[in-house]
LOVO-636748 format. One record per residue: residue in one letter; x, y, z of N, C-alpha, C in turn. Coordinates in pm, whole numbers, padded with zeros to 5 digits, always signed. Layout:
<gukes>
AXYZXYZXYZ/...
</gukes>
This chain:
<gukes>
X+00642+04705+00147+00705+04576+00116+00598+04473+00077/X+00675+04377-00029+00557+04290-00072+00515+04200+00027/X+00377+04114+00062+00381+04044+00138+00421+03880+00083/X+00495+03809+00155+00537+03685+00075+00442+03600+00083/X+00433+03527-00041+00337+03361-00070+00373+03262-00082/X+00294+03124-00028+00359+03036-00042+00219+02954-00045/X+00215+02807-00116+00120+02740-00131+00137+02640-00204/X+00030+02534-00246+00051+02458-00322-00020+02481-00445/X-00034+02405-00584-00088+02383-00713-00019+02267-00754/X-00143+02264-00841-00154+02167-00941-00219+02139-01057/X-00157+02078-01171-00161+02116-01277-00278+01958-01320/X-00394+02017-01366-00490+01905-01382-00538+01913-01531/X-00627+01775-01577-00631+01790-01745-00642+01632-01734/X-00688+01584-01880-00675+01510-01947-00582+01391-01957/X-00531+01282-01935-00385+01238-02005-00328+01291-02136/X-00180+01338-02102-00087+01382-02227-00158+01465-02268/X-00193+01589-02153-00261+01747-02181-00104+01812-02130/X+00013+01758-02121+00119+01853-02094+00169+01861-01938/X+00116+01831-01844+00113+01825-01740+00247+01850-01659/X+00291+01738-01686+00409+01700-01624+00538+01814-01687/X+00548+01772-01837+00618+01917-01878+00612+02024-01842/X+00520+02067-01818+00436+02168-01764+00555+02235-01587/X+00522+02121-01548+00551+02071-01405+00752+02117-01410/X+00774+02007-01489+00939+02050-01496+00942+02205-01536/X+00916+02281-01650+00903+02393-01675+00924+02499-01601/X+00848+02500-01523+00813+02588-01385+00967+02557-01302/X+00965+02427-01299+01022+02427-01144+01191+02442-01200/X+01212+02427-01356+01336+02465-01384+01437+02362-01430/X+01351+02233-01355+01442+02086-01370+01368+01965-01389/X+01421+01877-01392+01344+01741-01440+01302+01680-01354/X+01191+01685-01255+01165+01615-01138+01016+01526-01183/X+00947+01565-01313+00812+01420-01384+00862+01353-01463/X+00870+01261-01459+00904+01190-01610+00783+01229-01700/X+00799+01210-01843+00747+01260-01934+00713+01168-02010/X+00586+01148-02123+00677+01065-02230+00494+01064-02283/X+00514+01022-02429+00361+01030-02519+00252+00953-02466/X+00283+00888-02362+00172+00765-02370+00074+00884-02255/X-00049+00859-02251-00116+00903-02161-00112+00783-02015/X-00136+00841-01893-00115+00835-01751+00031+00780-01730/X+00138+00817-01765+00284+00837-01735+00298+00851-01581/X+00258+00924-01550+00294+01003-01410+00166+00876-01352/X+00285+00808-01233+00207+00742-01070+00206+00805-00983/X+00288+00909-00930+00333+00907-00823+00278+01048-00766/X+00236+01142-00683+00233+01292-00697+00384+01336-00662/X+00435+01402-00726+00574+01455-00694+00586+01601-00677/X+00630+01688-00583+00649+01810-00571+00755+01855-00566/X+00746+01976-00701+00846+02051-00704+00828+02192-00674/X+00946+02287-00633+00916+02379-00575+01036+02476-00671/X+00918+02606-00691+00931+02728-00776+00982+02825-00651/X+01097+02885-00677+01131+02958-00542+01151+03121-00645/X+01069+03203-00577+01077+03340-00617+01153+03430-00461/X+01201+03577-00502+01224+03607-00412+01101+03639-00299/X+00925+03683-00376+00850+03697-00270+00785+03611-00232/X+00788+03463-00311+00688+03340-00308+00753+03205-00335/X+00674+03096-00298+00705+03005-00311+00584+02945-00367/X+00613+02880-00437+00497+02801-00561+00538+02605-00525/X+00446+02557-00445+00491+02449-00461+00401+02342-00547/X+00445+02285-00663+00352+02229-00802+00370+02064-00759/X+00234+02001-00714+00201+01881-00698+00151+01840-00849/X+00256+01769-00880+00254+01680-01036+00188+01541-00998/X+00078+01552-01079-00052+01430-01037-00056+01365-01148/X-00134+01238-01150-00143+01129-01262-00282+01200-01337/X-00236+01191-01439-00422+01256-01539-00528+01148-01494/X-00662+01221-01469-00772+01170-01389-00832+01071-01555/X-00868+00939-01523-00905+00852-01668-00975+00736-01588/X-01108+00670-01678-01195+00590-01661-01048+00430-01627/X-01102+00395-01485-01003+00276-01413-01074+00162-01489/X-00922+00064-01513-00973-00015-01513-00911-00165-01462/X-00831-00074-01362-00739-00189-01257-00789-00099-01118/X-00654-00202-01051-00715-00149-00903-00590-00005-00847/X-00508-00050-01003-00401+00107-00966-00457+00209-01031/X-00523+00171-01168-00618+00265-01179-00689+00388-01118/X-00769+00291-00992-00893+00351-00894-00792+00408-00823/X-00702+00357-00757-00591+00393-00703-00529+00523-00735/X-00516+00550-00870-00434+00686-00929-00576+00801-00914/X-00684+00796-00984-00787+00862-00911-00789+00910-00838/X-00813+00857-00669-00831+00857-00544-00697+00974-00528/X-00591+00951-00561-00473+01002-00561-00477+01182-00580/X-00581+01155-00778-00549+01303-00792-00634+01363-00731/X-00759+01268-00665-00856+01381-00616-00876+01444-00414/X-00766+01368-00410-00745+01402-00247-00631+01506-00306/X-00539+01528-00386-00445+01621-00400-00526+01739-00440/X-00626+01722-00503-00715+01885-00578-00777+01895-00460/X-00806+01851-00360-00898+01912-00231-00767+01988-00110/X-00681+01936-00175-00584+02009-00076-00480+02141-00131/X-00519+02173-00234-00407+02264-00268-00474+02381-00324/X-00424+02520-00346-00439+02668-00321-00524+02703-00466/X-00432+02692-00601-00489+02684-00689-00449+02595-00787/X-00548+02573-00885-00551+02461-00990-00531+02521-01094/X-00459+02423-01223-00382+02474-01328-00492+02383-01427/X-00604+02411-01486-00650+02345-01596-00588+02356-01712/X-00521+02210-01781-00452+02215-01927-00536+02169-01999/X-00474+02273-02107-00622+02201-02228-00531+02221-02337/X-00470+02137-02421-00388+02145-02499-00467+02246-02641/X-00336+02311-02719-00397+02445-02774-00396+02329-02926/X-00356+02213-02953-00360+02134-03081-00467+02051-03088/X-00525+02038-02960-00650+01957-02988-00809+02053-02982/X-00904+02034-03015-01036+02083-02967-01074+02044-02797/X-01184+02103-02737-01239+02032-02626-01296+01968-02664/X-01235+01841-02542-01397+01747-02601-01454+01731-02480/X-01478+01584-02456-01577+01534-02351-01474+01490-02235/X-01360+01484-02249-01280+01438-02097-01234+01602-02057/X-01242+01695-02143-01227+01846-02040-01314+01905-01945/X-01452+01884-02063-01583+01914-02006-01621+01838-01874/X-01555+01672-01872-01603+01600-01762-01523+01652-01621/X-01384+01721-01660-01287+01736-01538-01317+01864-01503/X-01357+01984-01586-01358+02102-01576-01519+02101-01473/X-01614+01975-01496-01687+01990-01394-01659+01928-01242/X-01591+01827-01271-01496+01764-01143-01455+01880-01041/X-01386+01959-01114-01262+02062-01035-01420+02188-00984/X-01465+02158-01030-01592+02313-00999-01599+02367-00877/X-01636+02243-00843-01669+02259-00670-01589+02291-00594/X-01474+02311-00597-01329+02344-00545-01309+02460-00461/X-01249+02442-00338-01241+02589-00304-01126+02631-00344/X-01010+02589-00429-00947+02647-00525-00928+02708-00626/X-00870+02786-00658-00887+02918-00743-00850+02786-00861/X-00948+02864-00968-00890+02794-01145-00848+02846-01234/X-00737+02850-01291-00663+02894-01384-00675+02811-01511/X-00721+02832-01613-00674+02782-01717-00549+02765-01822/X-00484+02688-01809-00415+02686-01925-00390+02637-02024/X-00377+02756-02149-00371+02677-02294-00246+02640-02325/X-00250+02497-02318-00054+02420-02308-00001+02397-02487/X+00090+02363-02511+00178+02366-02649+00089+02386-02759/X+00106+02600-02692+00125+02629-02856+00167+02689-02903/X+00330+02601-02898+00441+02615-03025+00368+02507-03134/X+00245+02427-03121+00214+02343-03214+00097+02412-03276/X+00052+02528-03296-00055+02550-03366-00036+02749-03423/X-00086+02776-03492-00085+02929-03537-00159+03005-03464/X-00150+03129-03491-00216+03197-03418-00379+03239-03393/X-00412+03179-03524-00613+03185-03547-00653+03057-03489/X-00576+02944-03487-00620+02860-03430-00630+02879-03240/X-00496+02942-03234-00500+02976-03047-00602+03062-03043/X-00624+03128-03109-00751+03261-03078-00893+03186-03043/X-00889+03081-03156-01006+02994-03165-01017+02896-03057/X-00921+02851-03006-00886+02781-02896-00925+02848-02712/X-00887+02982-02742-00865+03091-02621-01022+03117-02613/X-01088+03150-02669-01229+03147-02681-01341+03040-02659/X-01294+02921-02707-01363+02801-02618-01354+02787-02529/X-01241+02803-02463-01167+02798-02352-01276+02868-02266/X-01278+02983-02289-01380+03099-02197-01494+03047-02201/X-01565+02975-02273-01682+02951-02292-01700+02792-02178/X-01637+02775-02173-01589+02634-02085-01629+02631-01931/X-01573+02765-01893-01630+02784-01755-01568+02892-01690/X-01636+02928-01565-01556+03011-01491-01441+03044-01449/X-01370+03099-01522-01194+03065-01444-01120+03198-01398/X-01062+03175-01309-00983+03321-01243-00890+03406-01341/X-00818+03275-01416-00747+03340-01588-00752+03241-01678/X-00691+03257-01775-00631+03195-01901-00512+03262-01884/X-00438+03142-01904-00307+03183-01952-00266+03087-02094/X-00216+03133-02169-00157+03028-02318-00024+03014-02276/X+00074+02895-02296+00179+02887-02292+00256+02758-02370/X+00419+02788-02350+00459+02667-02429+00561+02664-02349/X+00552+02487-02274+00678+02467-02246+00764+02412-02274/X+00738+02400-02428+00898+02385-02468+00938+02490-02514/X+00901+02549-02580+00938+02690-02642+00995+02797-02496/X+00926+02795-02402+00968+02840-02289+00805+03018-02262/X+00773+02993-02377+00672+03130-02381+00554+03107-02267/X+00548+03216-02213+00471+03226-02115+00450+03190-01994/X+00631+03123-01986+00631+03024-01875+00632+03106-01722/X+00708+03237-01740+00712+03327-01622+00575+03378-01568/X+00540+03408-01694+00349+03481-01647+00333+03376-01567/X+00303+03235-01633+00180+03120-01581+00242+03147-01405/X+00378+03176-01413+00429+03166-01255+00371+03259-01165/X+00382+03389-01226+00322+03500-01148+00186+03506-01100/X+00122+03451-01223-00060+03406-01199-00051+03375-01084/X-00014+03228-01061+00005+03099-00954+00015+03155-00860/X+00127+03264-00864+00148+03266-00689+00057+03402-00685/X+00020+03454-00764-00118+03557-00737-00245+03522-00686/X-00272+03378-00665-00388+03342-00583-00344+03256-00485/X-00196+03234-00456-00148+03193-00308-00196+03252-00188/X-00197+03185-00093-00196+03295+00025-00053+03325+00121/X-00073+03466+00176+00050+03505+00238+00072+03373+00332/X+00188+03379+00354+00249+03245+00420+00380+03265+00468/X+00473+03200+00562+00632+03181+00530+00618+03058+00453/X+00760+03118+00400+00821+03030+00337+00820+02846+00392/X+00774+02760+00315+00708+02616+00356+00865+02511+00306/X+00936+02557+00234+01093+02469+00208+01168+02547+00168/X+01299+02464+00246+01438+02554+00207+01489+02614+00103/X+01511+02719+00091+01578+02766-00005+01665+02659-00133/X+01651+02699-00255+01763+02586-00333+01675+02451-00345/X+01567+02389-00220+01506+02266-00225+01407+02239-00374/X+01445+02182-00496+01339+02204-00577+01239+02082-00618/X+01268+01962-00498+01134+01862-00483+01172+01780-00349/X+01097+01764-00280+01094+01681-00128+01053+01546-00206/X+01086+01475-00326+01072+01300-00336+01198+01265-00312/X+01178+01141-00276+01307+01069-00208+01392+01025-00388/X+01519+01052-00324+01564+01040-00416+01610+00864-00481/X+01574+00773-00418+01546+00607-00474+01424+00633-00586/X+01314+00714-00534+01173+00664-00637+01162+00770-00753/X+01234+00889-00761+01278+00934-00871+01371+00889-00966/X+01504+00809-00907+01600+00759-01033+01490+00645-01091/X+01368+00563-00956+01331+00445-01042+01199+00475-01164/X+01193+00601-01149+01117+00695-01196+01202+00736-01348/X+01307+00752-01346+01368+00762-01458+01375+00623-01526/X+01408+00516-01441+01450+00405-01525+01311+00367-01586/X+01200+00396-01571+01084+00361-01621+01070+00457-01713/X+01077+00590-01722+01043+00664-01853+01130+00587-01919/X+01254+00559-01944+01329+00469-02023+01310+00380-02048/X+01276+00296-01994+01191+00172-02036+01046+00186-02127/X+00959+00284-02122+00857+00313-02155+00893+00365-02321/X+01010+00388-02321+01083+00475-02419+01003+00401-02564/X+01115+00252-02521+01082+00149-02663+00961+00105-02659/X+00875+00038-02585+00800-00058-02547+00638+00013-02537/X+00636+00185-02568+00485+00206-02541+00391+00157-02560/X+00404+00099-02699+00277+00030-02759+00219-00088-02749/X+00372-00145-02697+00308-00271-02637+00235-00286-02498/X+00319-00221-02404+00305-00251-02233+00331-00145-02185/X+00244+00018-02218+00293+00131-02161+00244+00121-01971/X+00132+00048-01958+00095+00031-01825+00190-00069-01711/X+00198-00173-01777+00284-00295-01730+00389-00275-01652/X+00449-00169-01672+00577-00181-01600+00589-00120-01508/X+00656-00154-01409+00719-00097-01265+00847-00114-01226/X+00903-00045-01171+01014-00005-01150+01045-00019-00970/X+01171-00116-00928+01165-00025-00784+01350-00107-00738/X+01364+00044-00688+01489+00062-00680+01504-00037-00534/X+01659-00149-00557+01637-00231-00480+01772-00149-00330/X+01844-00169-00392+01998-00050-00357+02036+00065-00438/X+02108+00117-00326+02240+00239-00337+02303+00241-00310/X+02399+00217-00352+02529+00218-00286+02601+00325-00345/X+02634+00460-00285+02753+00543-00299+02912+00485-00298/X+02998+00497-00359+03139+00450-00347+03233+00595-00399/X+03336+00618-00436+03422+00729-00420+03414+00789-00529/X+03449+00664-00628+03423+00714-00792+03281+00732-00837/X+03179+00626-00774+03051+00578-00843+02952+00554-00769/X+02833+00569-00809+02694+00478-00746+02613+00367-00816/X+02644+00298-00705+02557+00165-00770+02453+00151-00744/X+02374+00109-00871+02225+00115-00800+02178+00019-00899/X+02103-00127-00797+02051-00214-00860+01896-00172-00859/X+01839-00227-00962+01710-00193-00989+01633-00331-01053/X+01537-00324-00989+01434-00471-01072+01332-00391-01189/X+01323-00424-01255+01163-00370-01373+01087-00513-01359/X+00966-00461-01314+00844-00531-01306+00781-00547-01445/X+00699-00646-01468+00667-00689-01608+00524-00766-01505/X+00408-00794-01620+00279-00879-01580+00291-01027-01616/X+00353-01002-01706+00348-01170-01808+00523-01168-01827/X+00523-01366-01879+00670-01370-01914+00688-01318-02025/X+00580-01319-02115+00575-01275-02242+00660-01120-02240/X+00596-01060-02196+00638-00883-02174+00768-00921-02140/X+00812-01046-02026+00972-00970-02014+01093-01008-02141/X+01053-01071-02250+01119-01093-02372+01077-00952-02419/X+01015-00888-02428+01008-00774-02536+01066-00674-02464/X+01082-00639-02305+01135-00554-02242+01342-00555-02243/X+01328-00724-02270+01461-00745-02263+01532-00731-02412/X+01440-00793-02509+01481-00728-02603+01579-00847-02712/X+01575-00883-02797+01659-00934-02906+01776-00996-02862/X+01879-01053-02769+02000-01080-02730+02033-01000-02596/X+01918-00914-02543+01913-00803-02412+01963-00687-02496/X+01964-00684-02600+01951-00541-02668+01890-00424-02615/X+01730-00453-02620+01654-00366-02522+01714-00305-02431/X+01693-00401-02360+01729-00406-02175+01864-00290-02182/X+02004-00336-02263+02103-00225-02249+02064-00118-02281/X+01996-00061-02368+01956+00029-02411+01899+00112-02339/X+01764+00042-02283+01697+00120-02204+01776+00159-02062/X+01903+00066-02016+01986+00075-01880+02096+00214-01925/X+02127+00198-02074+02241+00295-02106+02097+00486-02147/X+02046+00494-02123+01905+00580-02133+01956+00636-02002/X+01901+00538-01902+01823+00589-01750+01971+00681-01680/X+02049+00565-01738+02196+00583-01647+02248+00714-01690/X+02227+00797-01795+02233+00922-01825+02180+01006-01751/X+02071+00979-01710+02003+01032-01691+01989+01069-01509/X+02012+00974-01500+02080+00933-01335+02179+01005-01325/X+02299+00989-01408+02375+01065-01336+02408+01265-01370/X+02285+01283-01459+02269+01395-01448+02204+01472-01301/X+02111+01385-01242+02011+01354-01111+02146+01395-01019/X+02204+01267-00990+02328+01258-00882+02444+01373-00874/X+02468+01382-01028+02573+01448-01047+02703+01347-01003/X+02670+01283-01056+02852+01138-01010+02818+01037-01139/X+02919+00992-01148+02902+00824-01255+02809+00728-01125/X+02716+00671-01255+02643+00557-01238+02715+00425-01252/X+02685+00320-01184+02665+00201-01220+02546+00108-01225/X+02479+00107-01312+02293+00048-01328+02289-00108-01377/X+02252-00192-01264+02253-00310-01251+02059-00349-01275/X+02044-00357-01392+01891-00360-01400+01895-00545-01371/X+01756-00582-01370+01691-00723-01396+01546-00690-01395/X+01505-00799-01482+01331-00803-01549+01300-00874-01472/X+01180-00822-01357+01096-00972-01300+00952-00982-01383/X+00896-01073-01292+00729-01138-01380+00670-01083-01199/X+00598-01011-01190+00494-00991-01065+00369-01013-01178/X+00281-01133-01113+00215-01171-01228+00027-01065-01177/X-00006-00977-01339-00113-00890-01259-00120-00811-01189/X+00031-00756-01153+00058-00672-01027-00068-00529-01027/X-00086-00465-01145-00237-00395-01133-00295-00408-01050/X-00404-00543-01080-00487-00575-00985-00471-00626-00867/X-00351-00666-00806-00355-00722-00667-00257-00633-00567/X-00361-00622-00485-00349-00528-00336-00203-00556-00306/X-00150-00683-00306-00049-00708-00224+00116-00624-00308/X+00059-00729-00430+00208-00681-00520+00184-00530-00512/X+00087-00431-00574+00054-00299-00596+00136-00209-00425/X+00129-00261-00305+00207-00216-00206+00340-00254-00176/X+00380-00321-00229+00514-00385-00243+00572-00306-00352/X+00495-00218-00467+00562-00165-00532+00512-00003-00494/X+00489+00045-00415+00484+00135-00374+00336+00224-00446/X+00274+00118-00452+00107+00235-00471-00014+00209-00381/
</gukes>
């Protein structure tokens, strides 16, 4: 009989090296928000891959990047107490770009690790096949790693291997969460987690950092859930462009999340947003714990 595994990983890299996709992929469902801008992901969120002999549990971390607030240093500190604690590490190195100097800098970061390293070469459904070859080969040249794996998660290719790898350098264990459980985050800082990829939707280019999200209520009722929510903004300026032309925006981005929510819940939403001004919230200790970092 096989012996069963269970452990943690995590998927480390660059900003907008795939990560988080990566993250949903595996676990089957939408538990990172996603979206083009690089450092998307605040929060570490775990989702859990349930096999019949293993359990894979994937700590989705913020991409490690030169701070230059105090949530910044903050998100850091974050991914690098999570890589000292978990079984093995998932290096992404996207298969459309070359290496450059932020792989080389993390791939020496992660070295010292008493975690096993896996490499992976992430979306390539975006490149041919001489280019992945050419890619798969730098890759090796990069550093020591337990594998390479290539994969695409949107395409869905390679997504089972990368799983089998993972829990091939777990250690035997029981089982660490319930059956069916496929993330232990509370479910308030994930919907406010959605309402911010939505918000982030329109507005990247202006204020992809700026915004915060935090769910104020819930209220369950028979038909519906209500759930008021504030979006944080730095300046008043930002909350005209968040709100949008006549609150154009603002519906938009509320008629987004609320989809999206109630795919989460599984019930009809009712999404009561409002724009505040926390002025600088980045840099100051106080607002930054009030919004949950």
């Amino acid at each position: 009989m096989t012996e069963y595994r269970a452990g943690f990983a995590c998927f480390v890299g660059r900003p907008n090296a795939g990560k988080s996709t990566l993250t949903n992929a595996l676990v089957g469902q939408k538990i990172a928000i996603t979206s083009s801008r690089p450092q998307t992901t605040r929060h570490t969120i775990r989702g859990v891959v349930h096999r019949p002999d293993a359990q894979l549990v994937l700590v989705d971390t913020p991409g490690l990047h030169r701070p230059r607030t105090l949530l910044g240093e903050r998100l850091n500190d974050l991914v690098r107490a999570t890589w000292s604690e978990v079984d093995v590490v998932g290096l992404c190195l996207p298969a459309d770009e070359e290496i450059g100097k932020g792989d080389r800098f993390i791939t020496g970061e992660i070295a010292g690790l008493k975690a096993d390293v896996v490499a992976v070469v992430t979306k390539t459904d975006l490149v041919d096949k001489g280019t992945l070859a050419t890619r798969l080969l730098a890759v090796q040249d990069l550093g020591d790693f337990a594998d390479i794996v290539p994969v695409s998660a949107v395409s869905g290719s390679q997504i089972s291997t990368l799983t089998d790898v993972m829990i091939g350098h777990l250690p035997t264990s029981p089982q660490l969460y319930p059956t069916g459980m496929l993330t232990d985050e509370p479910e308030h800082v994930l919907i406010a987690e959605l309402i911010r990829e939505a918000a982030l939707e329109g507005v990247r280019d202006e204020l992809p950092h700026s915004i915060a999200v935090l769910v104020e209520e819930i209220l369950p009722e028979e038909r519906v859930t209500k759930i008021f929510a504030d979006v944080y903004v730095e300046r008043t300026s930002q909350k005209a462009i968040v709100i949008g032309a006549g609150g154009s925006r603002l519906k938009d981005v509320g008629s987004r999340a609320r989809a999206q929510i109630e795919e989460l819940l599984d019930t009809r939403v009712y999404l009561d947003l409002h724009v505040r001004v926390a002025k600088d919230w980045q840099r100051d200790p106080k607002q930054l714990r009030r919004l949950g970092f």
